[in-house]
TORTORDO-742702 format. One record per residue (C-alpha): residue in three letters; z, x, y. Coordinates in steps of 0.2 Angstrom, whole numbers, plus 2048, in hexadecimal, padded with zeros to 3 digits. Each point is the difference from the previous one (the first is absolute). Example, Ala and Ser with C-alpha at 12.3 -4.5 7.8 and 13.67 -1.06 7.14 Angstrom:
2
{ALA {827 83E 7EA}}
{SER {7FD 806 811}}
//
This chain:
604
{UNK {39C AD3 054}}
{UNK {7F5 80E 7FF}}
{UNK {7F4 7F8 7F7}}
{UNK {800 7F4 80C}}
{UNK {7FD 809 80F}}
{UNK {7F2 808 7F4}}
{UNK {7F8 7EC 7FD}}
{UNK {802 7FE 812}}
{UNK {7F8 811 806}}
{UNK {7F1 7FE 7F2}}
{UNK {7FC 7ED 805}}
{UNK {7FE 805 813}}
{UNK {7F5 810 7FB}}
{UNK {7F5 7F5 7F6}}
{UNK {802 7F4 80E}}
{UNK {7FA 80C 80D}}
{UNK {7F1 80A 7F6}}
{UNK {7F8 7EF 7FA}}
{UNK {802 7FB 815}}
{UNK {7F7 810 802}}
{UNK {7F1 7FD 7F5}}
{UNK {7FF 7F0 805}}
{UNK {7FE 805 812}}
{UNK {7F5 80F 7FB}}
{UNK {7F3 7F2 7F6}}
{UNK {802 7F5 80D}}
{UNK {7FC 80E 80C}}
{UNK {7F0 807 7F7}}
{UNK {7F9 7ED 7FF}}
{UNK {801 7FB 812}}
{UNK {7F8 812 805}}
{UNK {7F3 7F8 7F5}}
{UNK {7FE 7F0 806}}
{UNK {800 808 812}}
{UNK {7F3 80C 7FC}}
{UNK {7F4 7F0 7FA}}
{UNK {804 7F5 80D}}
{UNK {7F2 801 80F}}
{UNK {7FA 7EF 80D}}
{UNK {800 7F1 7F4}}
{UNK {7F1 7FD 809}}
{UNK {7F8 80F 7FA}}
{UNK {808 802 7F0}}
{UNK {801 7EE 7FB}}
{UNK {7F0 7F6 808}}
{UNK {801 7ED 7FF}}
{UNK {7F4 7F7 7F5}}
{UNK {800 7EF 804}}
{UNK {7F8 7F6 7F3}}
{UNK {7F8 7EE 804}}
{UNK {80A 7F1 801}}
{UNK {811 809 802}}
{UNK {811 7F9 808}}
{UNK {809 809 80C}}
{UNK {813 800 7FA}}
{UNK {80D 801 810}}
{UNK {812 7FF 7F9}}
{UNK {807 805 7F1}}
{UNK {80E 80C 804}}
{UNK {7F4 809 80E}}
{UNK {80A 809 80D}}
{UNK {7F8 801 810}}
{UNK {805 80E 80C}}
{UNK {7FA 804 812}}
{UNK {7FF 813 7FC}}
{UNK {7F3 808 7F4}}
{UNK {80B 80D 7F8}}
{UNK {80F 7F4 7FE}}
{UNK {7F7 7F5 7F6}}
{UNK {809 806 7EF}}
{UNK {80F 7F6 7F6}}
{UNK {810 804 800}}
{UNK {806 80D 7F4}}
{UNK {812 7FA 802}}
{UNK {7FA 7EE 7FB}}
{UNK {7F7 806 7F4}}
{UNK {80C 808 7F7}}
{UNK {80A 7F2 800}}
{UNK {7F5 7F6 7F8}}
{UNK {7F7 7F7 811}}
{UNK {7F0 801 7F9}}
{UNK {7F3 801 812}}
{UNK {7EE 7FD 7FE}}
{UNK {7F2 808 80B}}
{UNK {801 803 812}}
{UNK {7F2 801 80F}}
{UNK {803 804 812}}
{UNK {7FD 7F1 80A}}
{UNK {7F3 806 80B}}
{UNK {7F3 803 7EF}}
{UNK {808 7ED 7F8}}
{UNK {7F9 7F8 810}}
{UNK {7F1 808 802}}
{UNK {7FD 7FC 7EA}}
{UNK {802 7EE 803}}
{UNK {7F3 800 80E}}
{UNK {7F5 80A 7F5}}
{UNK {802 7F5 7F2}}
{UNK {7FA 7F1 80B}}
{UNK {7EF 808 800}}
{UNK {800 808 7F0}}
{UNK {7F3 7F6 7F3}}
{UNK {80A 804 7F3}}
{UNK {80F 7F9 805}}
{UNK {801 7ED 7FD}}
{UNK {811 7FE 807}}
{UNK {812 804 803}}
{UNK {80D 7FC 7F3}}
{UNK {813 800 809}}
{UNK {80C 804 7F1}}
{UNK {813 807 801}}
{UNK {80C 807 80C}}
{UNK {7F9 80D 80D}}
{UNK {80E 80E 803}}
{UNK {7FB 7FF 816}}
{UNK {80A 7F9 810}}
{UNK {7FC 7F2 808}}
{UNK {7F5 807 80A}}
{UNK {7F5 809 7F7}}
{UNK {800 7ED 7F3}}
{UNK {7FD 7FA 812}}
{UNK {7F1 80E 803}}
{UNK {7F7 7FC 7ED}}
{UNK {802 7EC 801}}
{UNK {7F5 802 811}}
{UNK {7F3 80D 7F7}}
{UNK {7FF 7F2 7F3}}
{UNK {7FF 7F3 80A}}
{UNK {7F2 808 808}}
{UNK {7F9 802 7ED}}
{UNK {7FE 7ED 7FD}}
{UNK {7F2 7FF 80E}}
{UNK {7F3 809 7F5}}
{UNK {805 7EF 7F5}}
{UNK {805 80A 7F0}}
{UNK {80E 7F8 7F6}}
{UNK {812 805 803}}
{UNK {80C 7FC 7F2}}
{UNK {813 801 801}}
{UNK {809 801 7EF}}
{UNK {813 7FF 801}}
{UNK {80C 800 7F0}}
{UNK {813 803 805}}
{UNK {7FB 803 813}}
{UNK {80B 806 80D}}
{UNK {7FC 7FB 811}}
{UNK {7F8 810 804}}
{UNK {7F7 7FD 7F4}}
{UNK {7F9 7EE 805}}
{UNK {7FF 805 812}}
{UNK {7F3 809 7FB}}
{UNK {7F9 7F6 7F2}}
{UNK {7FE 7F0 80B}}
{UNK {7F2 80A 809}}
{UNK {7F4 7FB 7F4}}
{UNK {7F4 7F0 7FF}}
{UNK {80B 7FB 7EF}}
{UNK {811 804 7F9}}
{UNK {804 7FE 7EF}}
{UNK {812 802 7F4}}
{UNK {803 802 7EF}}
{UNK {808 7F0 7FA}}
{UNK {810 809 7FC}}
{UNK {803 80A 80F}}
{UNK {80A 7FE 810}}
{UNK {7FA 804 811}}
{UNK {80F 803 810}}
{UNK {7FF 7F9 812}}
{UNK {812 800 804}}
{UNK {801 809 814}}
{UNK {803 813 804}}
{UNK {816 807 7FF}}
{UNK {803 810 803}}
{UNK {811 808 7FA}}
{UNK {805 814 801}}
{UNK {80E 808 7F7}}
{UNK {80F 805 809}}
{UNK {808 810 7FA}}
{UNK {80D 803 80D}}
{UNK {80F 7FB 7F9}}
{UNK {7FC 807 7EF}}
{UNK {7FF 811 809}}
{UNK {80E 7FE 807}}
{UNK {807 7FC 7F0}}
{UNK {7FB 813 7FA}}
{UNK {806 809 80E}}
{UNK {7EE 7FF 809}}
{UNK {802 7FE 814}}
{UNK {7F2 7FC 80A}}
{UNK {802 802 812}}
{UNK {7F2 7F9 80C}}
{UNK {7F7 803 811}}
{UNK {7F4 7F4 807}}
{UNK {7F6 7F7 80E}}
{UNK {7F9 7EE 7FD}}
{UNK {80A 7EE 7FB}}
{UNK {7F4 7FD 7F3}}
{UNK {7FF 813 7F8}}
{UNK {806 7FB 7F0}}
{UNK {7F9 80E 7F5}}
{UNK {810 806 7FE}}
{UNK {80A 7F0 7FD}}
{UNK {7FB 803 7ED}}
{UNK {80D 810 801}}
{UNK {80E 7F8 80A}}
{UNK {804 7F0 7FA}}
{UNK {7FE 7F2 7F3}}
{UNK {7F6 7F3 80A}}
{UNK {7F4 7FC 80D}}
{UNK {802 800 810}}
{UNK {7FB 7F1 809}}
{UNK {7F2 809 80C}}
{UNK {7F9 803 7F1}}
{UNK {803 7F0 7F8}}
{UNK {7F5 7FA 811}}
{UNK {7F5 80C 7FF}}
{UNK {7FB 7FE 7EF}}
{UNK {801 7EE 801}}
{UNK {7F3 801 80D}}
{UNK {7F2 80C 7F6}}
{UNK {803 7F5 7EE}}
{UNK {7FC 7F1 80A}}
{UNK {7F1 807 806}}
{UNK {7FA 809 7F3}}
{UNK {802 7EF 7F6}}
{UNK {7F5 7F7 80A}}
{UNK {7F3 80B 800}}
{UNK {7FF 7FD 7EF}}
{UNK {803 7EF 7FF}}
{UNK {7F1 7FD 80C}}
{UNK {7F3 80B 7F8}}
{UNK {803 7F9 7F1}}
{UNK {7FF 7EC 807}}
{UNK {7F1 806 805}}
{UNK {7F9 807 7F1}}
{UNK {806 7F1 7F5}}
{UNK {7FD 7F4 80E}}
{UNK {813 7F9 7FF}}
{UNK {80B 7FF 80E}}
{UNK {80F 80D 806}}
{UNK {80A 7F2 7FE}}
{UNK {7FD 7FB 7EF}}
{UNK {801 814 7FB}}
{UNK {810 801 805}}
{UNK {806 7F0 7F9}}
{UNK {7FA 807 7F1}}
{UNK {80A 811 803}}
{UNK {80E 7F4 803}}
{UNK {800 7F5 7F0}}
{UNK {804 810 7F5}}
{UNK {7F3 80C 805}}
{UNK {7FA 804 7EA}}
{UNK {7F4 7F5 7FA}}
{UNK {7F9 7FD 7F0}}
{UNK {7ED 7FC 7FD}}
{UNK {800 7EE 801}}
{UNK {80C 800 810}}
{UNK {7F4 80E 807}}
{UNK {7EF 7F4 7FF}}
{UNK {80A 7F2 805}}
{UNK {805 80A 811}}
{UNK {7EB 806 800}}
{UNK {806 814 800}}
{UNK {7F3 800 7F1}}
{UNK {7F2 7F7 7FB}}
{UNK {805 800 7EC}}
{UNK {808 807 7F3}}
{UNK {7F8 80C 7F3}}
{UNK {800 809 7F1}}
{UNK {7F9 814 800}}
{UNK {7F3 7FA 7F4}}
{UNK {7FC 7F1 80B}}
{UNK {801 80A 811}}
{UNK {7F5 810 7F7}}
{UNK {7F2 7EF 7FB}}
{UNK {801 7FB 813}}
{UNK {7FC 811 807}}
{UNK {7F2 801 7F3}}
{UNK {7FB 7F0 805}}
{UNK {800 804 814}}
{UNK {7F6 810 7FD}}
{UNK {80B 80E 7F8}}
{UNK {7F6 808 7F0}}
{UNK {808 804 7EE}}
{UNK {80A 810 7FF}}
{UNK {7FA 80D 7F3}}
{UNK {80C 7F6 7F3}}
{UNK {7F9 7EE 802}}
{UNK {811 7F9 803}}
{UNK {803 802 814}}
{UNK {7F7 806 80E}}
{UNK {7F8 80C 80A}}
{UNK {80A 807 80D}}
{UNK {807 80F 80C}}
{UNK {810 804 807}}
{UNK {802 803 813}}
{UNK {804 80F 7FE}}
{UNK {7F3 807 7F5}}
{UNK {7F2 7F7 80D}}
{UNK {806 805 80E}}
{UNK {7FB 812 7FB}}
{UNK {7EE 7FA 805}}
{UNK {807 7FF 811}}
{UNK {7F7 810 80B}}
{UNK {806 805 811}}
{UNK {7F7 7FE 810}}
{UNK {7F5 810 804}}
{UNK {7FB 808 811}}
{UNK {801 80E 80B}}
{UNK {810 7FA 809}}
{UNK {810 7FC 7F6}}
{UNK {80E 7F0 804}}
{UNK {80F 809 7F6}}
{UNK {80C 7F3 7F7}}
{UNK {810 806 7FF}}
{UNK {80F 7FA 7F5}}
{UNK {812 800 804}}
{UNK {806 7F5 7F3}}
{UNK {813 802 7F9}}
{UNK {812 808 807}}
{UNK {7FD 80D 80E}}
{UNK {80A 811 7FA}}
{UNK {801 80F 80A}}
{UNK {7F4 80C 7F8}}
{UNK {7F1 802 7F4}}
{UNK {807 7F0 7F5}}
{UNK {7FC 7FA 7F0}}
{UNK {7EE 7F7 7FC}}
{UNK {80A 7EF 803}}
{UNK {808 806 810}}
{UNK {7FA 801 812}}
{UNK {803 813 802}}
{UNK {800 803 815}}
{UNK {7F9 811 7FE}}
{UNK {7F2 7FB 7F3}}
{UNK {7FA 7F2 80A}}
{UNK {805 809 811}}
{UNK {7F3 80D 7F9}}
{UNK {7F4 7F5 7FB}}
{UNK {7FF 7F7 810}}
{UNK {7FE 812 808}}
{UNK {7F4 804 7F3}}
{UNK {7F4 7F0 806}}
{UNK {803 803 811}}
{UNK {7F6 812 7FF}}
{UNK {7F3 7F9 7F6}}
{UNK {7F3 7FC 80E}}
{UNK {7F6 7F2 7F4}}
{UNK {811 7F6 800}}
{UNK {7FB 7F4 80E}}
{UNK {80D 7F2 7FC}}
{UNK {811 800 7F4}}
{UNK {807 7EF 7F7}}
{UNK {814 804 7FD}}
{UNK {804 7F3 7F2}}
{UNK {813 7FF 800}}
{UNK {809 7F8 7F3}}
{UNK {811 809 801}}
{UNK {814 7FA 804}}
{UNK {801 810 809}}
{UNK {80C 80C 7FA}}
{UNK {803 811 80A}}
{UNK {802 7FF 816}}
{UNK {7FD 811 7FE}}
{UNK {7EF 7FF 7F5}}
{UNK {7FC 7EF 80A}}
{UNK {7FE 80A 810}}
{UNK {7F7 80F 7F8}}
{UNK {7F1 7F4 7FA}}
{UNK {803 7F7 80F}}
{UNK {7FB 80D 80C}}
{UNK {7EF 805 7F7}}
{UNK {7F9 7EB 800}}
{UNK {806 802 813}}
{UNK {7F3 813 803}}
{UNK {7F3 7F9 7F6}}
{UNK {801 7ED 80C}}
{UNK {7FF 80F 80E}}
{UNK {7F0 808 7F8}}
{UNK {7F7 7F1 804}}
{UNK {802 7FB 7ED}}
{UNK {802 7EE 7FB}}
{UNK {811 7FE 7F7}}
{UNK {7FF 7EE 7F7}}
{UNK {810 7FD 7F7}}
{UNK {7FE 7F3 7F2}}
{UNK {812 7FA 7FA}}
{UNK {803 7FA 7EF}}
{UNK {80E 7F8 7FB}}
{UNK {80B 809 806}}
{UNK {800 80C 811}}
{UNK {812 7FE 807}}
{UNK {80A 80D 807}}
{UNK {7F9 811 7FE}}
{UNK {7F2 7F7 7FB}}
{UNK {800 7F8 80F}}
{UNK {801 811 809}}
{UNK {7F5 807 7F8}}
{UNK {7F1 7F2 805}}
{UNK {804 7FD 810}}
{UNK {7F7 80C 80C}}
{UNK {7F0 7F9 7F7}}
{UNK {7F2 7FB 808}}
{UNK {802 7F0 7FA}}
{UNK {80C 7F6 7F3}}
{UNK {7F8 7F5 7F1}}
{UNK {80D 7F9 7F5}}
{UNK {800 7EF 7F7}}
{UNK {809 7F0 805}}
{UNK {80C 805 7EF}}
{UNK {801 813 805}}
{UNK {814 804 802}}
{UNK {802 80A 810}}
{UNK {80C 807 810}}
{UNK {80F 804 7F9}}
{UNK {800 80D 80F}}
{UNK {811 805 7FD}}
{UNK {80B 810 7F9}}
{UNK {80E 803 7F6}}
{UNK {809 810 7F8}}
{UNK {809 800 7EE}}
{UNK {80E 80D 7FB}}
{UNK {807 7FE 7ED}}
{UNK {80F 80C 7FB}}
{UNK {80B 7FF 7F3}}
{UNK {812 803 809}}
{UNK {808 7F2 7F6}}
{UNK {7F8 805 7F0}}
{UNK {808 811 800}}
{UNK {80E 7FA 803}}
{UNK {7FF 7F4 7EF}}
{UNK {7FB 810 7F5}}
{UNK {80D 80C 80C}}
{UNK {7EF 80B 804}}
{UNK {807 80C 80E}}
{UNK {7F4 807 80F}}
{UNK {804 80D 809}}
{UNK {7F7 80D 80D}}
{UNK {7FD 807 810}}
{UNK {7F4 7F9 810}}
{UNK {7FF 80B 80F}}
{UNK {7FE 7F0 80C}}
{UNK {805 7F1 803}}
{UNK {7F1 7F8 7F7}}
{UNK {7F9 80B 7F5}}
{UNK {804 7F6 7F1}}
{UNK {7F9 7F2 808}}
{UNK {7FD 7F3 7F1}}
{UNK {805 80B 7F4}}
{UNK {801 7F3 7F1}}
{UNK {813 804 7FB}}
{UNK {807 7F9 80E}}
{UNK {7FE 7EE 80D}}
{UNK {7F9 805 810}}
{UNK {80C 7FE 80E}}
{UNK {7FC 7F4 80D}}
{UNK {7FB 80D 80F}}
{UNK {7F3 808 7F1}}
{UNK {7FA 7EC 7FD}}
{UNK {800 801 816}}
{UNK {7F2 80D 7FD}}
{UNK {7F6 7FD 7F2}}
{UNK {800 7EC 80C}}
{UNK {7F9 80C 80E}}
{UNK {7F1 805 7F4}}
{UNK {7FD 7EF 7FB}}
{UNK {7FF 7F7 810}}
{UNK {7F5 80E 805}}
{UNK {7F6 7FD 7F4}}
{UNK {7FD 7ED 803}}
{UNK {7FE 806 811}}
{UNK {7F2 80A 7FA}}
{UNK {7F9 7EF 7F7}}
{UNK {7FF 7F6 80E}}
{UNK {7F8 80A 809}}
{UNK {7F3 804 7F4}}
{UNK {7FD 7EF 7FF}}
{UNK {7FF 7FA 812}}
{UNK {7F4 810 803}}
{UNK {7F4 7F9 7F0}}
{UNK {801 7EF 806}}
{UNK {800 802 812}}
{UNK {811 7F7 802}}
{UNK {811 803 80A}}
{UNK {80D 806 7F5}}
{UNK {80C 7F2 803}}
{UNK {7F2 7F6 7FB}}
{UNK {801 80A 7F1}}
{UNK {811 800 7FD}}
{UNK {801 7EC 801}}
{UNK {7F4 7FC 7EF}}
{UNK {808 811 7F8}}
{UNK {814 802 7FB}}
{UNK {7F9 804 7EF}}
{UNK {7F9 7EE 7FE}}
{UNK {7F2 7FE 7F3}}
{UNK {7F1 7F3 806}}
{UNK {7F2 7F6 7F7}}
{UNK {7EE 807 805}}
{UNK {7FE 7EE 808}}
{UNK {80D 802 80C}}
{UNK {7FD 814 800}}
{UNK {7F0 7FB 80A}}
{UNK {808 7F5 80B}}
{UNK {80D 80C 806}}
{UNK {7F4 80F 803}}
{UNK {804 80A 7F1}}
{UNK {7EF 7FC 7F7}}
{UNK {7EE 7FD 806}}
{UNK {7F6 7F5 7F7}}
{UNK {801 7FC 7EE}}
{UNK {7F5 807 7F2}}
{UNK {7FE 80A 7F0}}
{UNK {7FE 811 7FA}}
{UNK {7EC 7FC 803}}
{UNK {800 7F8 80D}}
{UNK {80B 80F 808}}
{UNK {7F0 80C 7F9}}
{UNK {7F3 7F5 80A}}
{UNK {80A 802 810}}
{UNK {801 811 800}}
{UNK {7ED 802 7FC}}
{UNK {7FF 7F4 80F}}
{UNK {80E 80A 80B}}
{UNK {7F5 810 7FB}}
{UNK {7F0 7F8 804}}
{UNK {7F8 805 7F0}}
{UNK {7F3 7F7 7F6}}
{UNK {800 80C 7F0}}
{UNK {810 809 7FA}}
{UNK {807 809 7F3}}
{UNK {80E 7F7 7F8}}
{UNK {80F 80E 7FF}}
{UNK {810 7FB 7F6}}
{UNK {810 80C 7FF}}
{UNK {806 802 7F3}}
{UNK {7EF 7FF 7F9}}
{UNK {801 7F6 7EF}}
{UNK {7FB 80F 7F7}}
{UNK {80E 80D 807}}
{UNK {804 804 7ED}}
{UNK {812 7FA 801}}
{UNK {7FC 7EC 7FB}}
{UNK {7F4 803 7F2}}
{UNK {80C 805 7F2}}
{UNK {80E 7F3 800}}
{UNK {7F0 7F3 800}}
{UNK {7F7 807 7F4}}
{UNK {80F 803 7F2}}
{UNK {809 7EF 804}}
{UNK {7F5 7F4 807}}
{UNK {7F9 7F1 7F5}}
{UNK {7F0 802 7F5}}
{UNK {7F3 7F5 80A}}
{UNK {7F8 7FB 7F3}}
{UNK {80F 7F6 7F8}}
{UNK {7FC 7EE 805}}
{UNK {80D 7FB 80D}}
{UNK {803 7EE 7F9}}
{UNK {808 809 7F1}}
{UNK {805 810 804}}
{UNK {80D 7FA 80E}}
{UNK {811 809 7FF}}
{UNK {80F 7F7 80B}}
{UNK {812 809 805}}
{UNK {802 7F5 80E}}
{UNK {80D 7F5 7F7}}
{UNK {807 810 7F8}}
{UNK {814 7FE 809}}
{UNK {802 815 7FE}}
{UNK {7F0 804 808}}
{UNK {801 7F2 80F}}
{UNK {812 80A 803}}
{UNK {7F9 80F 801}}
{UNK {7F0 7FB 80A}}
{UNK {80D 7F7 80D}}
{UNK {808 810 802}}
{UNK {7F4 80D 7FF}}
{UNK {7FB 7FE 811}}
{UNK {811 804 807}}
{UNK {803 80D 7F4}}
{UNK {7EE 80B 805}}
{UNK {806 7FA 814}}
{UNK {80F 80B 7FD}}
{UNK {7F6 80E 7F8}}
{UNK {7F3 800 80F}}
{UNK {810 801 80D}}
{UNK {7FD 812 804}}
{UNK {7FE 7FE 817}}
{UNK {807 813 802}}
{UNK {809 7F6 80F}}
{UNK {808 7F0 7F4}}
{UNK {7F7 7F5 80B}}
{UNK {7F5 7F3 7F8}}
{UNK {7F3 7F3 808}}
{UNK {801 7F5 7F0}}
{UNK {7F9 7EE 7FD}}
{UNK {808 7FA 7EB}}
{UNK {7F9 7ED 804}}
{UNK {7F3 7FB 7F4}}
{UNK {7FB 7F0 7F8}}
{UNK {7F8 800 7F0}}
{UNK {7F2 7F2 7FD}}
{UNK {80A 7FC 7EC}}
//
């Protein structure tokens, strides 16, 4: 036995020094690689040779936010291999360039894009806008999902390799429910709320959906869908009728079935598509075999800023809103409360652009950022918010003493409603017989202390908080948008609207993108010249690493180097459950009161 114990002991010492090491050389590399990394577009400049391609797809993700335009270290390590990333103000703003770039014949549509819907939605416009200068765009599909093609049918043609397979099938949405197996481990989840269709929380309570939230979510797939559908009639000059025929006669089609239903307009080999880009413009690549090409990514660091003596500020409040500083993916409310106060000293800031692309997340951290939009509107400072895909909730509270609202017909938003979550683990400890005992000197100084179920007076008061916080809400709203607040209270109860009807209702102003957001606040600000001011900045230092050490070499031709997990089962788990595991890490509202929006719908 003592040897044993000897094995055991000398296996976890051995375990723990090499961990060490590893850790140490890991260490001493990234301090390296931070030292040598600098602007890409001072470091890195863009040669464009003549007769080159611009590549959009192939594993690209697309963020709003500079500095969070890095892959996934947990994906990584898991094997989700993710290629480069680009913010999407620079993507944009590259495929204009490239449109009077000599040395770019053309645009070349290949691969999934890792974006929402609206930002998908936001670079099918920019290239739609490309195809005036009368330069080819080509869309190459393999095994497409219909991301993928929403995008792809953009171009003037669409191709498929003969053996592939391309989706149309309609939009679902499904969530896990983990009530019951909580309660099944002695977990108890006890719940305050205002709002019939605040069902962040279901997810913790029960094991299905509730049926607001079936009509609720009805409602925003069946819009979204037909946004899609139409766009892509358009593009491919079909009807919405005989698209969602299609998405009704098995929704997977192979190459033949795709030409036959005109989403493409043949079926190719690589070789035979890389002789057909040749043929339309594209030059030889250094190996004689393919063609002359350059990712997105890589071209959109000839993308320069706007210059001038006054600044328009583009601010970015994209992900969970946590009480303090947060992480890099986070919406800290101190970091951006202080980097709204930072811009509203600078006297060169003459207008602000608040892109929100954010569920919400903290009342608390919601109403700290909240305040500092609301003093700079007071400064006379135009406060344009430009919503993503997401702005619900706390998202939602965050944007709406703007100036003015920008969101896109697809953008997910309302959701003005609150909720408050309280785990403990009473039935647990009583499983394992774990005894709690202590002293309080009142009668709710152990007030959600985890041991124990609160009673119901301690739910009466903790219900107080959270009807004072939705009171709170509705009243920030129907100050921002100049409505009564039973007004307000009618279109909120938590409920989550379209952009299209968000507009109709008085939640939203007009609809636009992130650019055109930008050109109303140089309007608003009655500027001609500006300096274009994003924060974070893309070269804050924290987004450069993870890119550098795991992004893909661009040099790799993408019709070859492609790597797919999608259909990997562990990692579509994983990545279905990821989301709900970070939203209960970023639960940390010092008062357990949450203005949260889960709803999203993937474009897949």
């Amino acid at each position: 036995m003592k040897e044993f114990f000897k094995s055991v002991l000398a296996s976890a010492l051995g375990a723990f020094v090499a961990g060490v090491l590893t850790c140490f050389i890991l260490m001493v590399v990234m301090v390296g690689l931070i030292s040598s990394i600098g602007s890409p577009t001072e470091n890195n400049p863009v040669s464009v040779k003549a007769n080159t391609l611009l590549v959009i797809g192939n594993g690209l993700t697309i963020n709003d936010t500079p500095e969070n335009g890095t892959p996934s270290l947990g994906l990584q390590l898991l094997g989700g291999q993710r290629g480069p990333t680009v913010d999407l103000y620079r993507a944009l703003q590259a495929i204009d360039l490239a449109a009077t770039d000599k040395n770019i014949t053309g645009i070349l549509i290949s691969g999934e894009i890792e974006a929402g819907l609206v930002q998908k939605s936001e670079l099918r416009r920019a290239i739609l806008d490309f195809k005036k200068s009368k330069k080819p765009v080509i869309g190459w599909i393999e095994n497409a999902t219909q991301g993928e093609y929403y995008l792809a049918s953009a171009a003037d043609k669409v191709y498929m390799h003969p053996a592939g397979e391309m989706e149309f099938k309609g939009l679902s949405s499904y969530n896990s429910y983990y009530g019951e197996s909580l309660k099944l481990l002695g977990v108890g989840v006890q719940v305050t709320k205002v709002g019939k269709y605040k069902s962040a929380v279901e997810p913790f309570i029960g094991d299905h959906m509730s049926e607001p939230a079936k009509e609720q979510t009805r409602l925003l797939l069946e819009g979204i869908w037909k946004k899609v559908v139409s766009e892509v009639a358009v593009s491919r000059k079909l009807t919405n009728a005989a698209l969602n025929r299609a998405a009704n006669d098995g929704g997977v089609f192979t190459a033949n079935n795709a030409l036959e239903r005109k989403f493409i307009d043949g079926a190719l080999q690589r070789d035979e598509l890389i002789s057909q880009l040749r043929r339309q413009g594209a030059g030889a690549d250094e190996s004689g075999t393919s063609f002359r090409q350059i990712s997105l990514s890589r071209y959109a660091n000839k993308v320069r800023l706007p210059k001038g003596s006054s600044r328009i500020a583009v601010v970015y409040a994209e992900g969970e809103i946590v009480d303090g500083w947060g992480s890099p993916a986070d919406v800290g409310g101190d970091r951006l409360a202080h980097e709204l106060r930072q811009l509203r000293g600078d006297d060169r800031v003459k207008a602000v652009v608040l892109r929100v692309n954010s569920p919400g997340g903290s009342a608390f951290a919601s109403d700290i950022i909240a305040r500092e939009v609301a003093l700079l509107v007071n400064k006379k400072i135009p406060v344009i918010v430009s919503m993503g895909d997401l702005a619900a909730s706390g998202g939602y509270y965050i944007s709406a003493k703007g100036t003015t609202i920008m969101a896109d017909p697809a953008t997910i938003t309302g959701s003005i409603g609150v909720f408050g979550l309280h785990f403990n683990y009473e039935e647990l400890a009583k499983k394992i017989n774990l005894g709690t005992d202590g002293i309080k000197t009142a009668r709710y100084a152990d007030l959600f202390e985890m041991h124990r179920a609160a009673s119901p007076e301690e739910m009466a008061v903790v219900q107080a908080t959270v009807d004072n916080v939705y009171e709170s809400f509705l009243k920030i709203v129907a100050n921002g948008r100049k409505m009564e607040r039973d007004a307000v209270h009618e279109i909120a109860q938590g409920r989550v609207w379209l952009g299209s009807t968000a507009q109709t209702i008085g939640l939203v102003d007009r609809f636009g993108g992130l650019r055109d957001a930008i050109a109303l606040a140089k309007e608003q600000a009655g500027l001609n010249q500006y300096e274009l001011v994003q924060v974070p900045s893309l070269n804050s230092g924290r987004e450069n690493l993870l890119q550098k050490v795991l992004s893909d070499n661009d040099n790799e031709n993408p019709l070859f180097a492609r790597i797919s997990t999608e259909k990997d089962p562990a990692l579509i788990f994983l990545r279905a459950n990821a989301e709900m595991i970070r939203g209960v890490r970023t639960l940390n509202d010092p008062k357990g009161v949450y203005l949260t929006c889960p709803t999203r719908i993937p474009l897949r």
